[in-house]
VMD Tcl script that builds the backbone (N, CA, C; Angstrom):
set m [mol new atoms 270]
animate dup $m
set s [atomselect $m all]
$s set {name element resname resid chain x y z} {
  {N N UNK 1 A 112.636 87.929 97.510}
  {CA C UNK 1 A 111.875 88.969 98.175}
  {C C UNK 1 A 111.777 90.171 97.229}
  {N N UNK 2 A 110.327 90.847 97.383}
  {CA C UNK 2 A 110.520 91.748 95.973}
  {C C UNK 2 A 111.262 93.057 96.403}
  {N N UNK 3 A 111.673 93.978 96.235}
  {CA C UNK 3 A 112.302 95.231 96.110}
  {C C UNK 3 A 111.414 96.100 96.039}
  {N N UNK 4 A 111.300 97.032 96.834}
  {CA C UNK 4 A 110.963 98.148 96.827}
  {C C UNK 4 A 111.180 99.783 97.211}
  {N N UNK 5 A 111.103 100.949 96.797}
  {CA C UNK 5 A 111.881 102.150 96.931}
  {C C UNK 5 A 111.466 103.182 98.593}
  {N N UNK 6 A 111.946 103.477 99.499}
  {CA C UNK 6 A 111.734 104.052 100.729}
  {C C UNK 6 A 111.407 105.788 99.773}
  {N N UNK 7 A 110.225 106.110 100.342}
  {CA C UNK 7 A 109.688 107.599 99.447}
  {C C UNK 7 A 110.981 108.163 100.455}
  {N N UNK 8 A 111.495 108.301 101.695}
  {CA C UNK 8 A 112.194 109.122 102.520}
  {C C UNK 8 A 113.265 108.905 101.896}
  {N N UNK 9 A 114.603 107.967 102.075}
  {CA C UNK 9 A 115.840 107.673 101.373}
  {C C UNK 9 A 115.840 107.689 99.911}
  {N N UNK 10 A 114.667 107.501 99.396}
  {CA C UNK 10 A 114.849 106.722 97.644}
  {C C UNK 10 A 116.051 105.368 97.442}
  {N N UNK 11 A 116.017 105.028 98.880}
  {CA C UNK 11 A 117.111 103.395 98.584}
  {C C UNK 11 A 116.011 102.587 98.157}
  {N N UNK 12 A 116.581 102.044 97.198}
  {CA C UNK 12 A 115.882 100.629 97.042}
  {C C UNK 12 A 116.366 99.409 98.634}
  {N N UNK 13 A 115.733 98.681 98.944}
  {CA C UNK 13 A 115.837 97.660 99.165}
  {C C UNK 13 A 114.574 96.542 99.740}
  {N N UNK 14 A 114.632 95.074 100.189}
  {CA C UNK 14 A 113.708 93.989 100.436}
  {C C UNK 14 A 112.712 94.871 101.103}
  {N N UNK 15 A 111.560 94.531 100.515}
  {CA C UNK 15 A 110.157 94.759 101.329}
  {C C UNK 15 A 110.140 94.308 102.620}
  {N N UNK 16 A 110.630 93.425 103.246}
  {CA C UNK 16 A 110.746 92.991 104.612}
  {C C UNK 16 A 111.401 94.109 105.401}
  {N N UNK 17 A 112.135 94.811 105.042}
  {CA C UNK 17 A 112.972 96.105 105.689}
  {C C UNK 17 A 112.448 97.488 105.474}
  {N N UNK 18 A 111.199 97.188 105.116}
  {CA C UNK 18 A 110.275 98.589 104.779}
  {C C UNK 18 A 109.008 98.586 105.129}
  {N N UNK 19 A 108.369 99.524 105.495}
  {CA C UNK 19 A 106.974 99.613 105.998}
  {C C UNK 19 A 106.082 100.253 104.833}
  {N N UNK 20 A 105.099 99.810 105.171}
  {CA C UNK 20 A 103.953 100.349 103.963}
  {C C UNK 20 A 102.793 101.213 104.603}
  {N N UNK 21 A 102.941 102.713 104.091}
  {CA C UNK 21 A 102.058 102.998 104.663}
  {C C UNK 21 A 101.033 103.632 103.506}
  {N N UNK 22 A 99.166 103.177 104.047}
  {CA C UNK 22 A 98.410 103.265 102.602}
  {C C UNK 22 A 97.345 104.525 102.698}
  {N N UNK 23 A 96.943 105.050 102.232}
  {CA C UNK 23 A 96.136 105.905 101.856}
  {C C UNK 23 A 94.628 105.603 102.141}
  {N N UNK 24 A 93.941 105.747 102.449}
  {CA C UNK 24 A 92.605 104.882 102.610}
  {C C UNK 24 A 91.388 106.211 103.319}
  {N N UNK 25 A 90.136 105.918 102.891}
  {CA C UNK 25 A 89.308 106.531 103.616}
  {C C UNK 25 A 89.233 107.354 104.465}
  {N N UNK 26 A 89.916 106.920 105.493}
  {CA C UNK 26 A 90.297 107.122 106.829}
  {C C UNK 26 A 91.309 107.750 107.167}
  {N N UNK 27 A 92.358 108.019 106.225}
  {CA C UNK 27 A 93.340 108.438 106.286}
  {C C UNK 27 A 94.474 107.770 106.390}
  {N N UNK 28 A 95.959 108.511 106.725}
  {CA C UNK 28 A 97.272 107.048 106.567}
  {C C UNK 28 A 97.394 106.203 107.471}
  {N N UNK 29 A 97.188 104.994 107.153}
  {CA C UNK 29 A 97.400 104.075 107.579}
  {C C UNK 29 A 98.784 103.164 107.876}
  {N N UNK 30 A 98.964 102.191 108.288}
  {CA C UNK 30 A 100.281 101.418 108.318}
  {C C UNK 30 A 99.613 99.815 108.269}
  {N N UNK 31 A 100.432 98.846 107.149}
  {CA C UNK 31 A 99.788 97.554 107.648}
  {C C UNK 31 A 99.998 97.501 105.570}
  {N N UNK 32 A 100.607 95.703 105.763}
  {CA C UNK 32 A 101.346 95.448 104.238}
  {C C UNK 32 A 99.800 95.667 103.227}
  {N N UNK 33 A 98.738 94.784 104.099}
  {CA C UNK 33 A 97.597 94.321 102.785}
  {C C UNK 33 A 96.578 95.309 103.087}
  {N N UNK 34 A 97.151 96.263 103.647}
  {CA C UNK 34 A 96.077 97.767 103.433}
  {C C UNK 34 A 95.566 97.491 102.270}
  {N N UNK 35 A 94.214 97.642 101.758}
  {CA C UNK 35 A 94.066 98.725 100.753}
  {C C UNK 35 A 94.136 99.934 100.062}
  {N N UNK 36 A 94.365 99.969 99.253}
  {CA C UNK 36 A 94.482 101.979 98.439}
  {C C UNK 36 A 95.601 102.063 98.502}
  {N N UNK 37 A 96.105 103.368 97.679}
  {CA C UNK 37 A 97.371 103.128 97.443}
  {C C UNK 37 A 98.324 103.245 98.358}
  {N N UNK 38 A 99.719 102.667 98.570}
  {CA C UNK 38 A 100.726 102.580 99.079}
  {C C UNK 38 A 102.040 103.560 98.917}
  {N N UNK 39 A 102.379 103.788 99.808}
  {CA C UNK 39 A 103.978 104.005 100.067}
  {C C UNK 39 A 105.109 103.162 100.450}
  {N N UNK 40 A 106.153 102.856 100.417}
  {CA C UNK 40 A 106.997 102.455 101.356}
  {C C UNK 40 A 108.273 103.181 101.939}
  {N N UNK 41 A 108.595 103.343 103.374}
  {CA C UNK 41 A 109.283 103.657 104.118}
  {C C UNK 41 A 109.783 103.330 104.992}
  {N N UNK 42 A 111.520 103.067 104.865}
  {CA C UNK 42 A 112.759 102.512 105.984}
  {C C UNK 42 A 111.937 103.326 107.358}
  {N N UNK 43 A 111.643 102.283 108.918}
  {CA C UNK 43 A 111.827 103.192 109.646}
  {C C UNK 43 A 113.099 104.189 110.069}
  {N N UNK 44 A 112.716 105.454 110.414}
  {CA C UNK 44 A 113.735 106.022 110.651}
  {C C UNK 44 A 113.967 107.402 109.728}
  {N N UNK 45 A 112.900 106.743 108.550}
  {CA C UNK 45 A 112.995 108.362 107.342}
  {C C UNK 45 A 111.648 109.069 107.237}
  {N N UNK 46 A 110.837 108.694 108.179}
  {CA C UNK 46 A 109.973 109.679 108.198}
  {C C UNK 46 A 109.831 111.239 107.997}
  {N N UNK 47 A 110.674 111.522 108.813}
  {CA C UNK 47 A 111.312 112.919 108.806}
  {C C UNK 47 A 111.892 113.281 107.342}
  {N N UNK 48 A 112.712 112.735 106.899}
  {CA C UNK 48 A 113.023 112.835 105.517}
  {C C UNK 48 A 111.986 113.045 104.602}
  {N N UNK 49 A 111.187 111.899 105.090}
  {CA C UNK 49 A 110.190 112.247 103.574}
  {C C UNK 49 A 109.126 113.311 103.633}
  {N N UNK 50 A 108.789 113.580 104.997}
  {CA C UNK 50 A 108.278 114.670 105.288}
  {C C UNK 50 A 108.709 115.892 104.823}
  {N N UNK 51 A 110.026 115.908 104.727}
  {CA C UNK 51 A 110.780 117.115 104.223}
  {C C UNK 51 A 110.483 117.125 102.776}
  {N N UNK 52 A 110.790 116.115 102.171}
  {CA C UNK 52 A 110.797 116.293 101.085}
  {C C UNK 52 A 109.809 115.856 100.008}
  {N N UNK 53 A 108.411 115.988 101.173}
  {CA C UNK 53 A 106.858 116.227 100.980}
  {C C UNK 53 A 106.788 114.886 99.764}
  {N N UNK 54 A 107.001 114.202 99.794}
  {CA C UNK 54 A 107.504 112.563 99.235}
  {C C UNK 54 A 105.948 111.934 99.557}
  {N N UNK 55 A 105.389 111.917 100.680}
  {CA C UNK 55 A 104.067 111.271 100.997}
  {C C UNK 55 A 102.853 111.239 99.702}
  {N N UNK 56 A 102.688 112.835 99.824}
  {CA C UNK 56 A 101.535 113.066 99.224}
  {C C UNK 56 A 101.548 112.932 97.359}
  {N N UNK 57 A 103.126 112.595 96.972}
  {CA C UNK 57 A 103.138 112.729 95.712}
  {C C UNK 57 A 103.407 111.098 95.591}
  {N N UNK 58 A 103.755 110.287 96.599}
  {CA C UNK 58 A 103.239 109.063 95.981}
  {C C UNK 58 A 102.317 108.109 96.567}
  {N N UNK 59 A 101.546 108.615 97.118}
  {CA C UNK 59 A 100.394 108.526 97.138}
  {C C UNK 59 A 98.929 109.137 96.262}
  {N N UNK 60 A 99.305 110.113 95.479}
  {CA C UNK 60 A 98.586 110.452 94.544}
  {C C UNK 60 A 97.579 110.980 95.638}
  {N N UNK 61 A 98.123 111.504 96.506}
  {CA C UNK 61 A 96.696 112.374 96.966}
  {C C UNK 61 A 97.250 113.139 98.323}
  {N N UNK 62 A 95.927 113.934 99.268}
  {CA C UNK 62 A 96.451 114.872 100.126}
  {C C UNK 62 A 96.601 113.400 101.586}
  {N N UNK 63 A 97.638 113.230 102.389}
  {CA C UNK 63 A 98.235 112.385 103.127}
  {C C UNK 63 A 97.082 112.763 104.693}
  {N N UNK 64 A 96.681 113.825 104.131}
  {CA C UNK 64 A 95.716 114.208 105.427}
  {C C UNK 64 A 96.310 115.361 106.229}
  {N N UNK 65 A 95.855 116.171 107.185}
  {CA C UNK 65 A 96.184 117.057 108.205}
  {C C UNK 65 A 98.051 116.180 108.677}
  {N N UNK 66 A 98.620 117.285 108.857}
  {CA C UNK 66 A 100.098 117.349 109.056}
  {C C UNK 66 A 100.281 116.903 110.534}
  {N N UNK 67 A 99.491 117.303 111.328}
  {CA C UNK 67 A 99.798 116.450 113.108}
  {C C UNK 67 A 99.149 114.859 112.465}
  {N N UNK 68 A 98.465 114.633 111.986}
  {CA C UNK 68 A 97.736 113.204 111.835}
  {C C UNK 68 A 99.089 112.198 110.915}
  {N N UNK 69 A 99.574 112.995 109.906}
  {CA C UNK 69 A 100.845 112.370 109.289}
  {C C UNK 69 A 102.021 112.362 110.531}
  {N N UNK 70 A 102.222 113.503 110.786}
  {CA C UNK 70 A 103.840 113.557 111.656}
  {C C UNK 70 A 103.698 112.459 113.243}
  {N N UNK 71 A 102.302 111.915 113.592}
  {CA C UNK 71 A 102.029 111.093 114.268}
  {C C UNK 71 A 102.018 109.715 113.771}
  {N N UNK 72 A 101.795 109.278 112.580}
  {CA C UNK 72 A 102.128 108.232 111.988}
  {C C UNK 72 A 103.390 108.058 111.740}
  {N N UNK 73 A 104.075 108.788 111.125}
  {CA C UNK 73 A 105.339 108.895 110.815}
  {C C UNK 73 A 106.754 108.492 112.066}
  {N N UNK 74 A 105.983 109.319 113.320}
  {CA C UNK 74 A 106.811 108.998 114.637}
  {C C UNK 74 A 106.742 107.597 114.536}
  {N N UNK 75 A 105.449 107.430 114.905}
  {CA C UNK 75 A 104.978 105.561 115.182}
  {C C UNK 75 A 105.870 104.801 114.194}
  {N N UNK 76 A 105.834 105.003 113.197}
  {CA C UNK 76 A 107.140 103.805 112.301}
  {C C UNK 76 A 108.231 104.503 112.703}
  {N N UNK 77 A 108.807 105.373 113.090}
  {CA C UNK 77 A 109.993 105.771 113.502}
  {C C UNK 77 A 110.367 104.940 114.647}
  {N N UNK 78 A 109.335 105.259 115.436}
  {CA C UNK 78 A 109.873 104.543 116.831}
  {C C UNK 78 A 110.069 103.212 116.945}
  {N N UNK 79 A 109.253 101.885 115.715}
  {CA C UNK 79 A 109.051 101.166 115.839}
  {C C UNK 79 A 110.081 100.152 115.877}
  {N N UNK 80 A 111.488 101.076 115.061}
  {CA C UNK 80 A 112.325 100.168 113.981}
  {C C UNK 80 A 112.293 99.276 113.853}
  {N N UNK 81 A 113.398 97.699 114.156}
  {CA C UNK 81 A 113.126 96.633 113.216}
  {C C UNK 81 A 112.002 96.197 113.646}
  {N N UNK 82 A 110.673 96.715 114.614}
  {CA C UNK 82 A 110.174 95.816 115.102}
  {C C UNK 82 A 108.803 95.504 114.153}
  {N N UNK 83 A 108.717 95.873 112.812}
  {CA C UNK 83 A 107.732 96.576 111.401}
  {C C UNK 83 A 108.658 95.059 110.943}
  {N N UNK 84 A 109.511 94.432 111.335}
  {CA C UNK 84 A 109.948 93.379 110.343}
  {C C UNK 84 A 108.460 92.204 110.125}
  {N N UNK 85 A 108.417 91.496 108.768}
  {CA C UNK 85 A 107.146 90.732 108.276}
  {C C UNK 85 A 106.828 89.854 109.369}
  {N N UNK 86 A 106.338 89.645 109.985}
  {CA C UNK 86 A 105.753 89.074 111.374}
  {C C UNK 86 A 105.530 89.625 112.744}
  {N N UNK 87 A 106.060 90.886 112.469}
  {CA C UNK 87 A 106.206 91.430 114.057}
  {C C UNK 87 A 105.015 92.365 114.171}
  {N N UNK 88 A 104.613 92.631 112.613}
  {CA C UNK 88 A 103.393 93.954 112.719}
  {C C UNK 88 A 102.293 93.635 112.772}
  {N N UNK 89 A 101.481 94.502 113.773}
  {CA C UNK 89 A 100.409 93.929 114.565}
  {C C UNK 89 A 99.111 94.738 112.988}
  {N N UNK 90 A 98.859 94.529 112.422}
  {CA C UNK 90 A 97.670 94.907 111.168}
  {C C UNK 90 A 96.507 94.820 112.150}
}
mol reanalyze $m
mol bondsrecalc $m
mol representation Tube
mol addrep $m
């Protein structure tokens, strides 16, 4: 399983235990084969990475209006393991 870094914790660990959330047109999204660029984040560190404004710098761009992020951000919060690779509804 490949490895990847949570922008909120900076833990590494399995992509299966992390959510991807992507950058797109439309604004942030959630869902693995998004297009545009990606993040990944443990549920649960939203808040973290929010703090430590982590979104918009790896994403290479503005994450969108701050209620439109801190509403995405809840949503994988609340979701926990349930973002595991089969459970997420794309």
């Amino acid at each position: 399983m490949p490895i990847r870094t949570c922008v909120g914790c900076r833990r590494a660990d399995d992509q299966a235990a992390l959510v991807r959330l992507a950058l797109t047109a439309d604004g942030l999204v959630v869902g693995r084969t998004t297009p545009g660029r990606g993040a990944w984040l443990h549920p649960g560190c939203g808040q973290l990475a929010l703090r430590r404004r982590a979104l918009g710098r790896a994403l290479r761009g503005d994450p969108g209006p701050a209620e439109a992020v801190a509403a995405v951000l809840a949503r994988v919060d609340a979701g926990g393991s349930a973002w595991a690779i089969g459970a997420e509804s794309e």
